[in-house]
KEGUGU-370889 format. One record per residue (C-alpha): residue number from 1; x, y, z; residue in one letter. Coordinates in nm, 3 decimals, padded with zeros to 5 digits. Example, Ala and Ser with C-alpha at 12.3 -4.5 7.8 and 13.67 -1.06 7.14 Angstrom:
<recs>
<num: 1	xx: 01.230	yy: -00.450	zz: 00.780	residu: a>
<num: 2	xx: 01.367	yy: -00.106	zz: 00.714	residu: s>
</recs>
This chain:
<recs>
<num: 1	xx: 00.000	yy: 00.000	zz: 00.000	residu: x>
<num: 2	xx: 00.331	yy: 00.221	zz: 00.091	residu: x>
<num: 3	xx: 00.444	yy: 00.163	zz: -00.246	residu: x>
<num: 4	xx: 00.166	yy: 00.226	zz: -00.430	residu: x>
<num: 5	xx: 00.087	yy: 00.572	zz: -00.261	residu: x>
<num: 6	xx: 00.413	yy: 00.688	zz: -00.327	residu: x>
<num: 7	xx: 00.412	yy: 00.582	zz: -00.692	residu: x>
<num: 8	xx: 00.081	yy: 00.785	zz: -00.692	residu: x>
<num: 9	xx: 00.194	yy: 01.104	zz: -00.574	residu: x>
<num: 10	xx: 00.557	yy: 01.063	zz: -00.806	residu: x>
<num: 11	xx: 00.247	yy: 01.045	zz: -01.089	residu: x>
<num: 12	xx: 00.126	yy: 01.344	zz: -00.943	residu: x>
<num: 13	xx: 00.411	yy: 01.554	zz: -00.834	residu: x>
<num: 14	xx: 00.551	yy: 01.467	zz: -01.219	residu: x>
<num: 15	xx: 00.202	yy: 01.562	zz: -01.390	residu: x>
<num: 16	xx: 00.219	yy: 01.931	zz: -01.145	residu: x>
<num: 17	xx: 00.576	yy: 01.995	zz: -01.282	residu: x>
<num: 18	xx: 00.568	yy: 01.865	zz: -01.647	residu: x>
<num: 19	xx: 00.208	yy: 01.864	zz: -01.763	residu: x>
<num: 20	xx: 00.174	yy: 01.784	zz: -02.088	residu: x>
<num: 21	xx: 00.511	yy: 01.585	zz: -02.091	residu: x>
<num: 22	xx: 00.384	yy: 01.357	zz: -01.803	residu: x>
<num: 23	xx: 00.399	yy: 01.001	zz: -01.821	residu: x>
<num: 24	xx: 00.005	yy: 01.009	zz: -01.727	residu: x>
<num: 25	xx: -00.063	yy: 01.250	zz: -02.035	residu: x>
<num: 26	xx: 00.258	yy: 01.047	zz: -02.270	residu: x>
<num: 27	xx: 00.031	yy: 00.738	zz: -02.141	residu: x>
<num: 28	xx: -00.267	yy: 00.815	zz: -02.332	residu: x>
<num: 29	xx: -00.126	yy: 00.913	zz: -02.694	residu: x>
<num: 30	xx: -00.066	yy: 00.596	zz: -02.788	residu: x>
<num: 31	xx: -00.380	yy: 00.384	zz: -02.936	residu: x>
<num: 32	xx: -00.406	yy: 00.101	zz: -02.695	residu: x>
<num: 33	xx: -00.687	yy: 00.010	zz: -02.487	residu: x>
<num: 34	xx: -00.486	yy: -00.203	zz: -02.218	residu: x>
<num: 35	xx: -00.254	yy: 00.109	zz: -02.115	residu: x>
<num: 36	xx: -00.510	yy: 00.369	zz: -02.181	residu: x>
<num: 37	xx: -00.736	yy: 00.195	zz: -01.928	residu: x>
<num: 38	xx: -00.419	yy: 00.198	zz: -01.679	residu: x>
<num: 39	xx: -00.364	yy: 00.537	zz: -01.764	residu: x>
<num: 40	xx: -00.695	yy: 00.647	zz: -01.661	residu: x>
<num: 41	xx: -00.691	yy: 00.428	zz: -01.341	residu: x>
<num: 42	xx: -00.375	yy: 00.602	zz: -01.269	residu: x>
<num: 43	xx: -00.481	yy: 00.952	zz: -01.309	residu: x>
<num: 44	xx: -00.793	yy: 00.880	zz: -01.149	residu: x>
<num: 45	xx: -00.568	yy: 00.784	zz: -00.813	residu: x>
<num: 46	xx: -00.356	yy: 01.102	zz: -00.874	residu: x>
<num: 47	xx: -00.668	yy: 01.316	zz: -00.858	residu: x>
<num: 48	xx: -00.798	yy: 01.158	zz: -00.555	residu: x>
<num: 49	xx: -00.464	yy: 01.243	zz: -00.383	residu: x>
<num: 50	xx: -00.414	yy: 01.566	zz: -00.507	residu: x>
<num: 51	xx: -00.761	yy: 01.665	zz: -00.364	residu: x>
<num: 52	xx: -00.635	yy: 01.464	zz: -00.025	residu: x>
<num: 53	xx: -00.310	yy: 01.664	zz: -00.037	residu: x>
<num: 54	xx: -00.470	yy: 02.017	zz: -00.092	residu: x>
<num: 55	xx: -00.354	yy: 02.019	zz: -00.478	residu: x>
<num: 56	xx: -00.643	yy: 02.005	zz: -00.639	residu: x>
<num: 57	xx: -00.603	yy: 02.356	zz: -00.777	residu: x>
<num: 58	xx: -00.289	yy: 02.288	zz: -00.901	residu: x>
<num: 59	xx: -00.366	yy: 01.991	zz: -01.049	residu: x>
<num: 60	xx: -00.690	yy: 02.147	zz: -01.220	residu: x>
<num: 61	xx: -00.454	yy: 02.375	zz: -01.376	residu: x>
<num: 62	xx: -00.228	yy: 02.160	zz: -01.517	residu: x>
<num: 63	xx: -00.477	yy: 01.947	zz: -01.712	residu: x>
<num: 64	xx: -00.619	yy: 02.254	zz: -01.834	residu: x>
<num: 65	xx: -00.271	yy: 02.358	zz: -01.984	residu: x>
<num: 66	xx: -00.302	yy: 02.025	zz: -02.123	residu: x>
<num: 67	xx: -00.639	yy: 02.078	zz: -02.305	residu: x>
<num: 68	xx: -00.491	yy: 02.465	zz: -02.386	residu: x>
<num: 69	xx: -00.202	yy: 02.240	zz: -02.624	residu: x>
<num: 70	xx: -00.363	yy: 01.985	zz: -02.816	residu: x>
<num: 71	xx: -00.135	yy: 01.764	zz: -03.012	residu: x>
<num: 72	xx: -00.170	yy: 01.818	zz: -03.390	residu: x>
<num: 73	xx: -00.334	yy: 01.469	zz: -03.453	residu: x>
<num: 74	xx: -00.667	yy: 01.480	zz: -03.423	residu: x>
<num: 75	xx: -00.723	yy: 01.104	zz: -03.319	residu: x>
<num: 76	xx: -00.411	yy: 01.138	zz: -03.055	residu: x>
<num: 77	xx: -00.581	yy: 01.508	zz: -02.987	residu: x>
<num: 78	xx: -00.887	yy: 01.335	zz: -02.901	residu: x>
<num: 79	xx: -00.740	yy: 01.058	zz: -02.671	residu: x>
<num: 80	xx: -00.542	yy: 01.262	zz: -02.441	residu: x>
<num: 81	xx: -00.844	yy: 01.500	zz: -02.423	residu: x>
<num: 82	xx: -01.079	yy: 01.239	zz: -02.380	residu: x>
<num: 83	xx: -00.888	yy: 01.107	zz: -02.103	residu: x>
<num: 84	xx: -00.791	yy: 01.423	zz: -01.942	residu: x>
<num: 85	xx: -01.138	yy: 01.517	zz: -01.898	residu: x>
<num: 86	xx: -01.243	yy: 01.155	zz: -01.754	residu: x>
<num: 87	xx: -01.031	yy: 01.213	zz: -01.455	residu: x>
<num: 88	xx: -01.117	yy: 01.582	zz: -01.391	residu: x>
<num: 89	xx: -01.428	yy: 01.473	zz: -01.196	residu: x>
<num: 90	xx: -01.186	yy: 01.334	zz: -00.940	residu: x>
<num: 91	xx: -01.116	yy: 01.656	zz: -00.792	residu: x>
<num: 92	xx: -01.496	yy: 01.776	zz: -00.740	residu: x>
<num: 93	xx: -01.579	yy: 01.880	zz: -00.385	residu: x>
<num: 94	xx: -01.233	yy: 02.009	zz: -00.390	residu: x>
<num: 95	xx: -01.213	yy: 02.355	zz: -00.618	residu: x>
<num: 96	xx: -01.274	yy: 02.713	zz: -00.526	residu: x>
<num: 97	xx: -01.552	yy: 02.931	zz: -00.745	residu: x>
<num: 98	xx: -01.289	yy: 03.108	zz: -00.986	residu: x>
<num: 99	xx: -01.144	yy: 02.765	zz: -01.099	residu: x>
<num: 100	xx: -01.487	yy: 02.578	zz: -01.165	residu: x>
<num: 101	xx: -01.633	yy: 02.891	zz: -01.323	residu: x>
<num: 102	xx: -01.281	yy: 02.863	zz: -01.528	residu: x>
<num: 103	xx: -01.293	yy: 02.521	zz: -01.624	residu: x>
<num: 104	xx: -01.673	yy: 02.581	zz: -01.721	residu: x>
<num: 105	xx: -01.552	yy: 02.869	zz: -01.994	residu: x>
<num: 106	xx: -01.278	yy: 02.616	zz: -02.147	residu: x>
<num: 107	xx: -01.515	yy: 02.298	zz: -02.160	residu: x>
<num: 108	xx: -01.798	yy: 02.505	zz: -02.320	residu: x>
<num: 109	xx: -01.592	yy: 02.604	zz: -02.579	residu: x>
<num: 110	xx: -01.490	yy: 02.235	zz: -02.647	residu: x>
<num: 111	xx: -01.899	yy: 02.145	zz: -02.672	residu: x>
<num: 112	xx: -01.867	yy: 02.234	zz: -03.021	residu: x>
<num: 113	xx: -01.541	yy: 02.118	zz: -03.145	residu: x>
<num: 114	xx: -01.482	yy: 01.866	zz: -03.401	residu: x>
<num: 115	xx: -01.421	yy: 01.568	zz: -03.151	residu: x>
<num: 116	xx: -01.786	yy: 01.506	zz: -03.079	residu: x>
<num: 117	xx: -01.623	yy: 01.229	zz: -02.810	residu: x>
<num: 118	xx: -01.426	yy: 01.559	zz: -02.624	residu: x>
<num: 119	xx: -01.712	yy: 01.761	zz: -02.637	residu: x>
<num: 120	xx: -01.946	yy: 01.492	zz: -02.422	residu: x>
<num: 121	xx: -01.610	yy: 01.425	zz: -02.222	residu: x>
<num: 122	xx: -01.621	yy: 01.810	zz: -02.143	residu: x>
<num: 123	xx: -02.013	yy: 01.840	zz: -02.056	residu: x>
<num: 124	xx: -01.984	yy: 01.531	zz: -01.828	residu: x>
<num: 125	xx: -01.676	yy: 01.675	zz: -01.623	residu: x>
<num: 126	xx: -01.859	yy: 02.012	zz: -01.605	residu: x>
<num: 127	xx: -02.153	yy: 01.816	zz: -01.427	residu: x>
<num: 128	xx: -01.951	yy: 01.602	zz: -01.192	residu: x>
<num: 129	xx: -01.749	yy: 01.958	zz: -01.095	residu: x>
<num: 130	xx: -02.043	yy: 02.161	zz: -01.054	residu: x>
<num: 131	xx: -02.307	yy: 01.986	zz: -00.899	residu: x>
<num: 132	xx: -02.094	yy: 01.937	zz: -00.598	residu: x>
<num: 133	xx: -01.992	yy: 02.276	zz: -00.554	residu: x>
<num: 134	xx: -02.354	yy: 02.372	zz: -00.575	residu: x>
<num: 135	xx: -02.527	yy: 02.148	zz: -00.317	residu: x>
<num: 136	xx: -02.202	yy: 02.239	zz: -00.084	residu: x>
<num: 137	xx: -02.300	yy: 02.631	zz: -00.155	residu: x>
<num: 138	xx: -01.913	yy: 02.703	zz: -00.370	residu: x>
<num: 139	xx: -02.161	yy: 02.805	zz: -00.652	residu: x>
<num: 140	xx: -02.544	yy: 02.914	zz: -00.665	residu: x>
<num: 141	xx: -02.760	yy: 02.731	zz: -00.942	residu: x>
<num: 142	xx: -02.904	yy: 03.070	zz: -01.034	residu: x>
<num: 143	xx: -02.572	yy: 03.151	zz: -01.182	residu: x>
<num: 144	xx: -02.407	yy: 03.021	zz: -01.411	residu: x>
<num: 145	xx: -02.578	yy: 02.685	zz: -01.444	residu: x>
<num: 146	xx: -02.912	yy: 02.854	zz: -01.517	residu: x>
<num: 147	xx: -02.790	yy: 03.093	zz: -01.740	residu: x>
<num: 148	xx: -02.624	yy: 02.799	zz: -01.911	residu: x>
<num: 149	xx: -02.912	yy: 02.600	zz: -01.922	residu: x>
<num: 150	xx: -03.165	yy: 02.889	zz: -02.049	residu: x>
<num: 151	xx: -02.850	yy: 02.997	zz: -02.311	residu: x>
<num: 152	xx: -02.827	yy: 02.620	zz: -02.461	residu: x>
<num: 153	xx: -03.201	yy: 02.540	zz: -02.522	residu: x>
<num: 154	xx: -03.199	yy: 02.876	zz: -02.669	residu: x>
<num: 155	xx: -02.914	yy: 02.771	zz: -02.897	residu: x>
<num: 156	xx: -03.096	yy: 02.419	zz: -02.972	residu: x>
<num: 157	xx: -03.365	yy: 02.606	zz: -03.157	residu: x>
<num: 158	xx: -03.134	yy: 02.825	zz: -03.331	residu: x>
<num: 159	xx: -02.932	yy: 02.589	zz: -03.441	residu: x>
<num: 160	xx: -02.819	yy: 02.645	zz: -03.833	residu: x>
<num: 161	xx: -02.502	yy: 02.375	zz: -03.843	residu: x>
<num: 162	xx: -02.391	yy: 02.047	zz: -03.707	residu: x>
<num: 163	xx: -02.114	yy: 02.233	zz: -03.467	residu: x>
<num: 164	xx: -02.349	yy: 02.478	zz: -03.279	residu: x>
<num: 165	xx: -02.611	yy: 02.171	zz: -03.228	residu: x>
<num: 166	xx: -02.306	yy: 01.960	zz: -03.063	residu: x>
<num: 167	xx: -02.271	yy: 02.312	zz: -02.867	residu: x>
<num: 168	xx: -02.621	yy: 02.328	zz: -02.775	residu: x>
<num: 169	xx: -02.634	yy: 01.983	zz: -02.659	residu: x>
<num: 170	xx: -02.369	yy: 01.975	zz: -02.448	residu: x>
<num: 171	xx: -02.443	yy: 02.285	zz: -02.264	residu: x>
<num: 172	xx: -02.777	yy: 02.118	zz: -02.221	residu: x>
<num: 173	xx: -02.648	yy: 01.795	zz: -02.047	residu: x>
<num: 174	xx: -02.362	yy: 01.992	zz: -01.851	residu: x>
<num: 175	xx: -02.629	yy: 02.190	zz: -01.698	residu: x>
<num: 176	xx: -02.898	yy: 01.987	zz: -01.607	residu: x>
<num: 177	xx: -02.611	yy: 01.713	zz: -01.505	residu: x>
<num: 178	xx: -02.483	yy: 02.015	zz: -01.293	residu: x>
<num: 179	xx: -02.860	yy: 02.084	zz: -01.153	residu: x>
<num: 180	xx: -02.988	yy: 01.777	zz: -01.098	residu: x>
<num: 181	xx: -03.292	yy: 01.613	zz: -01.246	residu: x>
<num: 182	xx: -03.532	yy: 01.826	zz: -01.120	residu: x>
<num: 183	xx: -03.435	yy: 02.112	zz: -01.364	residu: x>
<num: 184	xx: -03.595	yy: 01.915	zz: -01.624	residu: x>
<num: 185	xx: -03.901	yy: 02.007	zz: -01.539	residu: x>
<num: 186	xx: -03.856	yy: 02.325	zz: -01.351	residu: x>
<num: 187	xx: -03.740	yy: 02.463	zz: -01.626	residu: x>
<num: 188	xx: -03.937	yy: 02.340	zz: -01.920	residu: x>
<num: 189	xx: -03.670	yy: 02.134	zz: -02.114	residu: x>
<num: 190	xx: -03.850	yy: 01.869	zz: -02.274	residu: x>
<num: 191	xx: -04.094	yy: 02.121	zz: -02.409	residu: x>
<num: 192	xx: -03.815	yy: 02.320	zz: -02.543	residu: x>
<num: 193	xx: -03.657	yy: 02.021	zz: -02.702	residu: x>
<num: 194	xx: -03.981	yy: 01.874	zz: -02.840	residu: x>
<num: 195	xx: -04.047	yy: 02.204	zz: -02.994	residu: x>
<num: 196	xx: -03.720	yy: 02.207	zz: -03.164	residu: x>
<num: 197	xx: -03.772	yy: 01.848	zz: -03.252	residu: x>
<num: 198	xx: -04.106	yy: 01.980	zz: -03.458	residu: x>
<num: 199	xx: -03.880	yy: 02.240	zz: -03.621	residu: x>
<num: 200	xx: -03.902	yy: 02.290	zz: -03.994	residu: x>
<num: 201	xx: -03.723	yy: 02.593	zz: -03.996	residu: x>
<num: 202	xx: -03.443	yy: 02.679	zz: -04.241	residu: x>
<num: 203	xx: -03.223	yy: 02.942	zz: -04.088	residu: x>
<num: 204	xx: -03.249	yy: 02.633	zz: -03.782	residu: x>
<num: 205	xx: -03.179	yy: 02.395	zz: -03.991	residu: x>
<num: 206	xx: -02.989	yy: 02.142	zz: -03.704	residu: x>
<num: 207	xx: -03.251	yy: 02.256	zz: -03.437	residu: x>
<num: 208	xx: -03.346	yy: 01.890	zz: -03.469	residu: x>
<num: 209	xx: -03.018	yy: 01.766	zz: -03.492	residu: x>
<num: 210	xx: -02.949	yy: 01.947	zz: -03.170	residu: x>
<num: 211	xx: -03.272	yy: 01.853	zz: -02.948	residu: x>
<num: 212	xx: -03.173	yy: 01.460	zz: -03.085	residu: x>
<num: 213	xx: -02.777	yy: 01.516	zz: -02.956	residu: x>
<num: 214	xx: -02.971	yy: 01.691	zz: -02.614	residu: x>
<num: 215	xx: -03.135	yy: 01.396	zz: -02.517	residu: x>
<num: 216	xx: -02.816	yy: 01.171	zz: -02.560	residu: x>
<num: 217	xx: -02.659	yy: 01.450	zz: -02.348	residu: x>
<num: 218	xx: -02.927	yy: 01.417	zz: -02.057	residu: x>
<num: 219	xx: -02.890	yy: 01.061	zz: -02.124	residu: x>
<num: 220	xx: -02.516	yy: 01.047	zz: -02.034	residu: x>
<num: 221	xx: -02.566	yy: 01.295	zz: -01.781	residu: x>
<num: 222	xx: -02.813	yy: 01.190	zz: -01.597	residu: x>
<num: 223	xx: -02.821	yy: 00.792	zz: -01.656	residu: x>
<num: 224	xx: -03.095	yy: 00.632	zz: -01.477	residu: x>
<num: 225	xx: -03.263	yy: 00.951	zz: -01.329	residu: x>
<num: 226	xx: -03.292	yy: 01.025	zz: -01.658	residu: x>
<num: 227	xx: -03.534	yy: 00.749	zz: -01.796	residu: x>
<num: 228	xx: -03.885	yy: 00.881	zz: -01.623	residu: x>
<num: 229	xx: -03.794	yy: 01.184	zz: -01.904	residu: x>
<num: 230	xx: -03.656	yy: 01.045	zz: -02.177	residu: x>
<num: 231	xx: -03.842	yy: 00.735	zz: -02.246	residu: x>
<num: 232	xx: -04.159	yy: 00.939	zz: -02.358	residu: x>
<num: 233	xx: -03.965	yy: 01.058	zz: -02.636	residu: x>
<num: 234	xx: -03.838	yy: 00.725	zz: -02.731	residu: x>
<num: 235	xx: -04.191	yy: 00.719	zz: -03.041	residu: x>
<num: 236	xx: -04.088	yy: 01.102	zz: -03.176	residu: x>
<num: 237	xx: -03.668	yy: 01.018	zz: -03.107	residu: x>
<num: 238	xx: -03.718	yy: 00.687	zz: -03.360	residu: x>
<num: 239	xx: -03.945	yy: 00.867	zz: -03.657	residu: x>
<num: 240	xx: -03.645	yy: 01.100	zz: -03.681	residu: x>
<num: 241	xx: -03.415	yy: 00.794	zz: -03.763	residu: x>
<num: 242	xx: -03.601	yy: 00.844	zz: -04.112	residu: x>
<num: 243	xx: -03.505	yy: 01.222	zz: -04.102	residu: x>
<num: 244	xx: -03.308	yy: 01.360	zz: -04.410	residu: x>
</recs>
């Protein structure tokens, strides 16, 4: 057990000092599932004790420099995000206002991206950092989760390509994941993404698109909790599989 705590926090201590040239990031170029999965078990065990250790803001800010430098291949670009993200969630309970509100801004702007793998990575981390910090009282739901929220099912029916719909959706999973179930209804989502599955506008011409990639969002978000809500849909969600 010695051992294995102090290879976790030489992991750690090298990840704070070298970032992107860590053996936990180096660990996740390569393309194979066997030392990917150790990878992520690894990082998963740093997190845990650099929240333990009081490092947890220092360690948020590392990975973040990670995400900042993407490597130029986007399948390598996509597993070291992908696997960044996955082990973010680690630290929740354990970051101040400034850095979740931080980490928010970067993530949203990775909703969108190309990698439609990163952007779910980026909504899910968002959820498991901020729905801590708001039943603890770090952050207030009426902030910047709301807005979120009320800002993405705008963007769902606005929707006019494929890369603002994978925006839309993930800010719509990140912030119900990051208010809990009950948003759903307390702030009328399914109507909103019903309405946008109706849509037949043509300046919205992914609104559809978008309300389809919401639900996966909630989905993934929400897991169980979320199959009182989405189940409903399931007639309306399976007509569009004959959408053009």
């Amino acid at each position: 057990a010695e051992a294995a705590e102090a290879a976790t926090a030489a992991l750690l201590d090298e990840l704070l000092a070298a970032a992107g040239g860590s053996l936990l990031v180096r660990a996740l170029v390569p393309d194979t599932k066997v030392l990917r999965e150790r990878a992520i078990r690894a990082g998963a065990a740093a997190m845990a004790a650099a929240a333990a250790a009081g490092k947890a803001e220092a360690t948020l800010a590392a990975l973040e420099s990670v995400l900042d430098a993407p490597p130029s291949d986007a399948a390598v670009a996509e597993r070291v995000a992908t696997g960044v993200l996955s082990s973010v969630s680690r630290l929740a309970g354990s970051l101040q206002a400034a850095s979740l509100l931080r980490f928010l801004g970067r993530a949203r702007a990775l909703f969108g991206g190309e990698s439609a793998a990163v952007g779910m990575e980026a909504a899910l981390a968002v959820s498991a950092l901020l729905r801590p910090a708001i039943c603890s009282g770090v952050l207030t739901e009426d902030a910047e989760p709301l807005s979120l929220l009320r800002e993405s099912l705008a963007a769902v029916k606005a929707a006019s390509s494929a890369a603002e719909a994978r925006a839309a959706a993930g800010g719509v999973g990140a912030a119900v994941g990051s208010l809990g179930a009950a948003a759903i209804g307390a702030h009328g989502v399914l109507q909103a993404l019903s309405e946008a599955l109706d849509s037949k506008s043509k300046e919205a011409a992914h609104a559809r698109e978008a309300a389809t990639l919401s639900y996966g969002a909630l989905a993934r978000a929400l897991r169980h909790g979320f199959e009182p809500y989405g189940v409903p849909a399931l007639p309306k969600l399976i007509k569009l599989l004959a959408d053009k």
